[in-house]
C-alpha positions as a printed NumPy array, in Angstrom:
array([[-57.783,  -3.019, -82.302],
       [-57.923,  -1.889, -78.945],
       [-54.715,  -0.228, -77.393],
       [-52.278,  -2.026, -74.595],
       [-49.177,  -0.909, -72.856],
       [-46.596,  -3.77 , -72.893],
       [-43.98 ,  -3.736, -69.832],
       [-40.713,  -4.339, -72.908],
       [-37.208,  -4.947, -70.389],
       [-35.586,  -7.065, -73.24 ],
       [-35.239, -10.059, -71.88 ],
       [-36.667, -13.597, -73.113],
       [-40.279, -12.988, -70.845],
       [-41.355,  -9.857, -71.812],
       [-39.503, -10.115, -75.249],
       [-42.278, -13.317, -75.634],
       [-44.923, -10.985, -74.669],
       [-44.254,  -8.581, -76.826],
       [-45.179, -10.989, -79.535],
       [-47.487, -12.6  , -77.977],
       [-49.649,  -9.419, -77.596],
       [-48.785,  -8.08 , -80.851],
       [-51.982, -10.818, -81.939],
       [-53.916,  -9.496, -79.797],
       [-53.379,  -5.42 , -79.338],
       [-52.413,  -2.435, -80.612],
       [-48.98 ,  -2.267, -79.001],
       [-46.67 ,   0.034, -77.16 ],
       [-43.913,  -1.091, -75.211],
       [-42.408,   0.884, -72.137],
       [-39.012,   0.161, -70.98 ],
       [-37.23 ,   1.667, -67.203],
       [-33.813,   3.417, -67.188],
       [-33.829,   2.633, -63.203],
       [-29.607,   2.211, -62.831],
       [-29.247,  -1.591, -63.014],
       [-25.83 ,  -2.699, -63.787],
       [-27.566,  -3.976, -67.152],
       [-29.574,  -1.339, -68.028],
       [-28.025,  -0.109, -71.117],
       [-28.056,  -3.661, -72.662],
       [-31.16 ,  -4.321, -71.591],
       [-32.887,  -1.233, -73.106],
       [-30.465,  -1.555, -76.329],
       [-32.314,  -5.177, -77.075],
       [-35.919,  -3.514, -76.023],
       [-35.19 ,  -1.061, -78.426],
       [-34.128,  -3.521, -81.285],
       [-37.352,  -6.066, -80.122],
       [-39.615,  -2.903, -80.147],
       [-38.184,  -2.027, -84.252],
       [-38.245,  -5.214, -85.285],
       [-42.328,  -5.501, -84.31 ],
       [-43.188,  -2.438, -85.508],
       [-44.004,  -1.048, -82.415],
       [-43.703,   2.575, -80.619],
       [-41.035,   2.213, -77.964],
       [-40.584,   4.499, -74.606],
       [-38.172,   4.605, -72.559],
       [-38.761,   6.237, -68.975],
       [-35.957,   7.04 , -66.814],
       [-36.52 ,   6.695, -63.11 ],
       [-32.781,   7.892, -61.166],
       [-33.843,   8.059, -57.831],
       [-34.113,   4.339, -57.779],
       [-30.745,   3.679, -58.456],
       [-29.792,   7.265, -56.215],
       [-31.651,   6.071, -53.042],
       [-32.803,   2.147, -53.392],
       [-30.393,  -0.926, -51.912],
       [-29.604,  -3.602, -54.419],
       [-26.912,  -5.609, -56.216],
       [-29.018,  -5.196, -59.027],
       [-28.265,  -1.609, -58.75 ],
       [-24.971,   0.205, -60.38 ],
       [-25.151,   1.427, -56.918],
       [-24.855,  -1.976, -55.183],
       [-22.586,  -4.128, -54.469],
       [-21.626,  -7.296, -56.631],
       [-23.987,  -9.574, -58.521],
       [-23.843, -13.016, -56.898],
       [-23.219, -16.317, -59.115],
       [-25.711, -19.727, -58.498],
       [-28.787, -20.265, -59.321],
       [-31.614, -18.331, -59.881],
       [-33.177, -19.81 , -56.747],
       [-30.337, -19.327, -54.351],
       [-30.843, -16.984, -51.45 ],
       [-27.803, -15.284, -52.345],
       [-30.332, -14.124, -55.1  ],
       [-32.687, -12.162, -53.191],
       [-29.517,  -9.706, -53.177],
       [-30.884,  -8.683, -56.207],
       [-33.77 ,  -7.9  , -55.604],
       [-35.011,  -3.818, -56.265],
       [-37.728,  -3.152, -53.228],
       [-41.184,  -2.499, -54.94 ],
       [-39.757,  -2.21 , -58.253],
       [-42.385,  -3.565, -60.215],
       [-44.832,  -1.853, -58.104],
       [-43.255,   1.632, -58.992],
       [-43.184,   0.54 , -62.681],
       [-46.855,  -1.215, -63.273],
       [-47.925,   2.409, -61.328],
       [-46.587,   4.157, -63.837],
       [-47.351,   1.595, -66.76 ],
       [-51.266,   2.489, -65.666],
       [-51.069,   6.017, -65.514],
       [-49.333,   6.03 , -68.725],
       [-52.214,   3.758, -70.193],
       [-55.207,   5.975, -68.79 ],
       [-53.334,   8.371, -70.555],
       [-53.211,   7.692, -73.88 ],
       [-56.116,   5.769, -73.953],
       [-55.373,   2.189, -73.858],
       [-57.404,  -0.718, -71.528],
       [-54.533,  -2.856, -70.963],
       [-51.182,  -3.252, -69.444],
       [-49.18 ,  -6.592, -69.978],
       [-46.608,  -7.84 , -67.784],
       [-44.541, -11.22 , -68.082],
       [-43.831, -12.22 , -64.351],
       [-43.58 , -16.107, -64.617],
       [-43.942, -19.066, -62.252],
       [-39.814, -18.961, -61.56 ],
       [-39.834, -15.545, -60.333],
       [-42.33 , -16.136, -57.403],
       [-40.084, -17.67 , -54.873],
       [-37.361, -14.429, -54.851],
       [-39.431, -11.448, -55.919],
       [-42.176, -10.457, -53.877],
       [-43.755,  -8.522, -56.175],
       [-43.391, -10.836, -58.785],
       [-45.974, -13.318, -57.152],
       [-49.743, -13.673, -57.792],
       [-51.181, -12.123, -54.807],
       [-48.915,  -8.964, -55.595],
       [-50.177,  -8.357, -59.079],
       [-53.891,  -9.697, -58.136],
       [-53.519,  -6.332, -55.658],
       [-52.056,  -4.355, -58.392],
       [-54.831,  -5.264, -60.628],
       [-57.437,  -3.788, -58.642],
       [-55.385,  -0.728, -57.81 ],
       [-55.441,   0.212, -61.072],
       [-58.689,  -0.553, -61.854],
       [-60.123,   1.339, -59.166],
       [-57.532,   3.839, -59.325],
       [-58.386,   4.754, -63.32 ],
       [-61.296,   6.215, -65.247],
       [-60.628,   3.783, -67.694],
       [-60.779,   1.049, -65.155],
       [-56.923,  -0.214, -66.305],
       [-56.187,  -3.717, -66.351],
       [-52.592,  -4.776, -65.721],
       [-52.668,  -8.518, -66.929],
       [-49.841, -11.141, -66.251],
       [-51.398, -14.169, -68.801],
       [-47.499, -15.925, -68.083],
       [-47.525, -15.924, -64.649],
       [-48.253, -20.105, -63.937],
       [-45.72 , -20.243, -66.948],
       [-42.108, -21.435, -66.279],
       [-39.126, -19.986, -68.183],
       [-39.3  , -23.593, -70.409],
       [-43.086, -23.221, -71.516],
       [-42.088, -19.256, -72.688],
       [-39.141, -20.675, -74.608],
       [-41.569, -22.675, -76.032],
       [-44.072, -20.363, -76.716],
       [-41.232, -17.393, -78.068],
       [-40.107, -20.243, -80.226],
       [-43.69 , -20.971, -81.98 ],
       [-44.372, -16.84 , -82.027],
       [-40.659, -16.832, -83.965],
       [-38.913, -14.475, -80.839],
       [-35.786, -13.401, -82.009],
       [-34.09 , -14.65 , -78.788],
       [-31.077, -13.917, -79.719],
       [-31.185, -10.344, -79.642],
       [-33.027, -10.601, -75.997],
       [-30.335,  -9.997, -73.067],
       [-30.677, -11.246, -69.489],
       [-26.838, -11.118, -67.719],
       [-27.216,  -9.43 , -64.304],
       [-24.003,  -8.544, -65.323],
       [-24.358,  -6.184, -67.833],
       [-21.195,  -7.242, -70.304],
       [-21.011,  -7.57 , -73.847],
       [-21.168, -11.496, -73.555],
       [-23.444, -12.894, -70.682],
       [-21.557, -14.124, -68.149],
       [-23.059, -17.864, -68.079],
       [-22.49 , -17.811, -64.249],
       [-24.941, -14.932, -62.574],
       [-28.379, -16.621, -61.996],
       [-30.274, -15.255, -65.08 ],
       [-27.831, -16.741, -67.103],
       [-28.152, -19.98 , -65.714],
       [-31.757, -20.11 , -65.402],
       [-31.265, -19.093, -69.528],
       [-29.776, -21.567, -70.435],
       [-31.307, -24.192, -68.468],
       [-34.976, -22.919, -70.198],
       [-33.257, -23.583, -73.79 ],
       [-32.359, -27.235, -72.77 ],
       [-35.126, -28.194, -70.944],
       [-37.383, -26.701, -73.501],
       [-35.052, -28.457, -76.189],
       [-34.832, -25.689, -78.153],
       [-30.979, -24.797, -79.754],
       [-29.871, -21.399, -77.48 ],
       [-28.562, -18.604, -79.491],
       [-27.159, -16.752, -77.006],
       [-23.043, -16.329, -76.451],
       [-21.505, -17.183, -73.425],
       [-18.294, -16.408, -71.016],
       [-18.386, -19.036, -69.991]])
């Protein structure tokens, strides 16, 4: 079965795609340490995901982001907004050229070790805040890394016309364990229920119709 890397932050996307690719590929995930306020809960559940598939699991620290980068998002920043994941407060959170830095890295780690393939799970929702979470961004990327590689490295988004609702879906069918996947900006024990991943959480469960698992603040 031919070898892909799987971009694994722990959350409900990439925790679907994880699954989803484990059909498909020989799998290893890669997770960023980068300094975001949820970092260590984040990489605790990619970690747990990662075991539970049967998969080998990296994590790759990357300091300087948090040590020289502006964001909320950041345990350097300032404090994570509440709303919805759509509100221009939102772009607060956003980590300049983050996935850019990481898919970079995702394809020289590929070349490296031999594998094709690098998976990704930006999703419809993500397009109007992140920049490079949007189609013409990871078209470019794409062809970077093909060009850019021996092995002619293809970094693959197959969720990105998806919404959040039609990857509940999907995690649901593949049997996710969504409720070991964690989201909260925040980064407490609990998400919050108010920070905009939260609430764009939830509303995926109950617009997908499918029971939520996950404990809230509020």
């Amino acid at each position: 079965m031919e070898k892909a890397i799987v971009s694994l932050s722990g959350g409900i996307d990439s925790g679907t795609l994880l699954y989803w690719a484990l059909k498909r590929y020989d799998v290893v995930a890669l997770t960023f340490d980068y300094g975001s306020k949820h970092g260590k809960r984040e990489q605790a559940a990619a970690k747990e995901l990662a075991g539970r598939a049967g998969v080998e699991h990296i994590i790759i620290k990357l300091p300087f982001v948090n040590d020289l980068f502006k964001s909320d998002l950041l345990q350097s920043g300032g404090e994570i907004p509440e709303g919805h994941y759509e509100d221009l407060s939102m772009k607060s959170t956003v980590v300049p050229f983050r996935n850019g830095i990481m898919l970079s890295i995702a394809a020289g780690y590929a070349e490296s070790i031999g594998a094709a393939t690098v998976l990704y799970a930006a999703h419809a929702g993500d397009h109007a805040i992140y920049p490079d979470c949007r189609p013409e961004f990871l078209k470019s990327m794409a062809e970077a890394a093909r060009i850019g590689t021996y092995l002619n490295v293809r970094i693959e988004d197959p969720f990105v016309d998806l919404h959040k609702k039609d990857i509940v879906l999907l995690g649901h069918e593949l049997r996710v364990p969504f409720e070991i996947t964690y989201s909260c900006y925040k980064g407490g024990t609990l998400h919050c229920g108010k920070c905009g991943t939260c609430v764009e959480r939830r509303e995926a469960f109950n617009l997908a119709g499918i029971p939520d698992p996950t404990k809230y603040a509020v």
